[in-house]
N, C-alpha and C positions, 0 to 999 in steps of 0.2 A: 504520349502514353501517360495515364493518367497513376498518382504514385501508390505503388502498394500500401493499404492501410494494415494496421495490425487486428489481429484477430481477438474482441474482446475478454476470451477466456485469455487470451495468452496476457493479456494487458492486465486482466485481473490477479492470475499466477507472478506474476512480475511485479505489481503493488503489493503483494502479500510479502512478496520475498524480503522488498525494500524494507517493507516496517520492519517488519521481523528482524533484520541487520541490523539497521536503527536501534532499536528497541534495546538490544545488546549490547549496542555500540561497537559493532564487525563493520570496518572501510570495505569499500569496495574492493580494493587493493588485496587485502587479506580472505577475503570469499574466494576472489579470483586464484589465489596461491592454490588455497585449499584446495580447489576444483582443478587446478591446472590450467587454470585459464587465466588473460588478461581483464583489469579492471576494466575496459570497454566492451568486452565479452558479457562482463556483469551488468553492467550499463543496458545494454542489448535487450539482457535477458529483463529488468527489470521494467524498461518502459514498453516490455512489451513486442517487440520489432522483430527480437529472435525468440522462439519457438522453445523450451523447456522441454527436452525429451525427458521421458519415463526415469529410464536410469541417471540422468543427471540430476533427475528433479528427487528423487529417490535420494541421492548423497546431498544435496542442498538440504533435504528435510533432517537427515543428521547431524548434518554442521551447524543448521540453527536451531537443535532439537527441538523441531516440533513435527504431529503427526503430517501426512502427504496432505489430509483433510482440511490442513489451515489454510493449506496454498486455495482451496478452492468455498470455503466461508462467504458469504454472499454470494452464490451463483445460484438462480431461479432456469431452471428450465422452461421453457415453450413448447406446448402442442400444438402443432399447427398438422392439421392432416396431412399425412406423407411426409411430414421433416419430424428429425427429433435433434434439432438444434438445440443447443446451449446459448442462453445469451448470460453476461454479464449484466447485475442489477447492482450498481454501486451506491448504495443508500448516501446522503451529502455526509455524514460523521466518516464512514469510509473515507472518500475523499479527500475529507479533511486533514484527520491523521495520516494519509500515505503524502500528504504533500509535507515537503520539511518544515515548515512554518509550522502547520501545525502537529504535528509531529511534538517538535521541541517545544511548542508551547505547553502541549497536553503533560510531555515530562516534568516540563517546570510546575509544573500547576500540581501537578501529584505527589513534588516534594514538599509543597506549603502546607504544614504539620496545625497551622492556627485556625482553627474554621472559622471568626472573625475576620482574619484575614482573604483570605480562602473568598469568602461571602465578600469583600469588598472589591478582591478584583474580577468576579463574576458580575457585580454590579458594574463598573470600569469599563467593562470589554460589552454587557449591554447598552447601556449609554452611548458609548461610541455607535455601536450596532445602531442605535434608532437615529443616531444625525445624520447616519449614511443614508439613511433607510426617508429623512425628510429631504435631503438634497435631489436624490430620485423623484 
């Protein structure tokens, strides 16, 4: 039996939530309390796996004060005659910032006050980019 995949909106709803936690600096741990739920619940609900009903996803948007509208920010709908699917279009900067690496990098990089600075390690983090980018 082949394993149930997650449903890209749900996976999109569950990146949004992650930053959004991140972004405040709210544990998993501490979501879960809030909510009455456990940290693997939150887990769940962020990569996507479990499903974000209305009313839960309703008190998530008050606990990370943002409107319901953030959870659903890059989603493109699809016409296709006779469906009115939703898919998930996660542009690669999405991506990036919902994965912790970059995430915390984007943090740290928004505290460097020098734009000398600032400008040296965007030059830094290119550089690297293109030796990766010759060993390919």
């Amino acid at each position: 039996m082949p394993k149930k995949q997650a449903n890209p909106v749900d996976v999109q709803v569950g990146n949004r939530v992650r930053i959004r936690r991140m972004l405040i600096g709210m544990s998993q741990e501490r979501l879960g309390d809030l909510l009455g739920l456990t940290f693997q619940q939150v887990q769940k609900y962020e990569k996507g796996v479990n499903r974000i009903g209305a009313g839960r996803l309703f008190e998530v948007s008050r606990i990370l004060n943002v409107p319901i509208d953030f959870f659903y920010e890059g989603l493109a709908t699809t016409s296709q005659p006779g469906v009115g699917e939703t898919e998930a279009t996660a542009p690669p900067v999405m991506e990036f910032v919902s994965s912790g690496e970059g995430l915390q990098l984007s943090l740290a990089f928004m505290k460097i006050r020098d734009t000398k600075v600032r400008k040296r390690v965007l030059d830094l983090v290119k550089s690297l980019a293109e030796e990766e980018e010759q060993k390919n």
